[in-house]
C-alpha positions as CSV (number, residue, x, y, z in Angstrom):
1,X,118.2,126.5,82.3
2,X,119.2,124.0,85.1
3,X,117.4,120.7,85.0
4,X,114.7,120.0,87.1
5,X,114.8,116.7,89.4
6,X,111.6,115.1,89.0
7,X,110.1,112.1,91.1
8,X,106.7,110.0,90.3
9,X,105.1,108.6,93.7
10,X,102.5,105.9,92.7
11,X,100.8,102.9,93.2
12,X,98.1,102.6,91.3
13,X,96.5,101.6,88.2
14,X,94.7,104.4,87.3
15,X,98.0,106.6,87.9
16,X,100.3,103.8,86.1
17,X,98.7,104.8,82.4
18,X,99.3,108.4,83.4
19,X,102.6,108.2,83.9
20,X,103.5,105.8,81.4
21,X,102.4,108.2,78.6
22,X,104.3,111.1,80.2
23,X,107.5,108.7,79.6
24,X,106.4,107.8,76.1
25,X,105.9,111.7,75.6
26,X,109.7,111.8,76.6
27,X,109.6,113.5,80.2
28,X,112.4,112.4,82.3
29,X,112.0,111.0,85.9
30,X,114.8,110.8,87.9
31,X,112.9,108.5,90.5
32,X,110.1,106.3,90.9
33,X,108.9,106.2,94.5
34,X,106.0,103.3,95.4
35,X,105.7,100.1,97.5
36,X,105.9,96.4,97.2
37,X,102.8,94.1,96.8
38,X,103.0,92.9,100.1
39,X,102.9,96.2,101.4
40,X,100.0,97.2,99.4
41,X,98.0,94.3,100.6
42,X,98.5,94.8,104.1
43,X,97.9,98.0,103.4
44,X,94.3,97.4,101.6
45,X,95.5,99.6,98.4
46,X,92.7,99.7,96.0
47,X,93.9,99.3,92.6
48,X,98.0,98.2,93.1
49,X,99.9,98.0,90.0
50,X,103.9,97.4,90.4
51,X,105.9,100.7,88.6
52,X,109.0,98.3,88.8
53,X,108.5,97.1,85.3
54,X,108.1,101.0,83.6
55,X,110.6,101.8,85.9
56,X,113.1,99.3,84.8
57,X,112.0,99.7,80.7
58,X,112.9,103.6,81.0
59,X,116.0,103.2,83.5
60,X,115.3,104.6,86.3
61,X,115.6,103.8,90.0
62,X,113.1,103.0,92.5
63,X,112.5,103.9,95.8
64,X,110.2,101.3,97.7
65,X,108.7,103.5,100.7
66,X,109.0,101.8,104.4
67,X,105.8,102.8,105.0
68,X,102.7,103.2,102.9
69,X,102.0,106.5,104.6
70,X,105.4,107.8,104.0
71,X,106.3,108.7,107.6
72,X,108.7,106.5,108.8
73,X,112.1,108.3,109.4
74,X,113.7,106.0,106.4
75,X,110.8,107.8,103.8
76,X,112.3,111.1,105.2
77,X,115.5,110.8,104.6
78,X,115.0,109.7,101.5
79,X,113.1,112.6,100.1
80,X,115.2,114.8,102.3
81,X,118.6,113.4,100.9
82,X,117.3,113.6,97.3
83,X,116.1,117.4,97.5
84,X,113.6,116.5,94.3
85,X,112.4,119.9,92.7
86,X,108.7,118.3,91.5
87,X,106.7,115.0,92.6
88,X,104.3,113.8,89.9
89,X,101.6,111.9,91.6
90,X,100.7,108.5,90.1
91,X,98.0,107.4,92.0
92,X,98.6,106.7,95.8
């Protein structure tokens, strides 16, 4: 069986815990895509936590979106480009 390309889009605390058991339960993501803290202020984001940190403790990259709605022709690209199989939602 080929393996799935799997990406987690969060920002949020509630969506943090979630994902950081479905790492310590050992499934692989290949990318983390969220935002910076600046963005999620000026965005008014209720709840921000920063995936960098899980991100960087399980090795995997991290896609900081260029705009919190995801439709800027940079976020496009990006999800375009990678051709992901599955998103995982992590609170957004």
């Amino acid at each position: 069986m080929q393996k799935k390309k799997i990406v987690m889009a969060g920002c949020m605390e509630a969506g943090f815990h979630v994902i950081k058991h479905l790492l310590e339960a050992g499934l692989k993501f290949d990318y983390f895509v969220t935002i910076g803290k600046e963005k999620a202020e000026k965005a008014k984001a209720s709840g921000f936590i920063d995936f960098t940190p899980l991100a960087n403790q399980y090795n995997i990259p991290v896609y900081y979106c260029d705009k919190y709605s995801m439709k800027s022709e940079k976020d496009y690209l990006f999800f375009k480009e990678q051709q992901f199989d599955l998103l995982v939602q992590g609170g957004w």
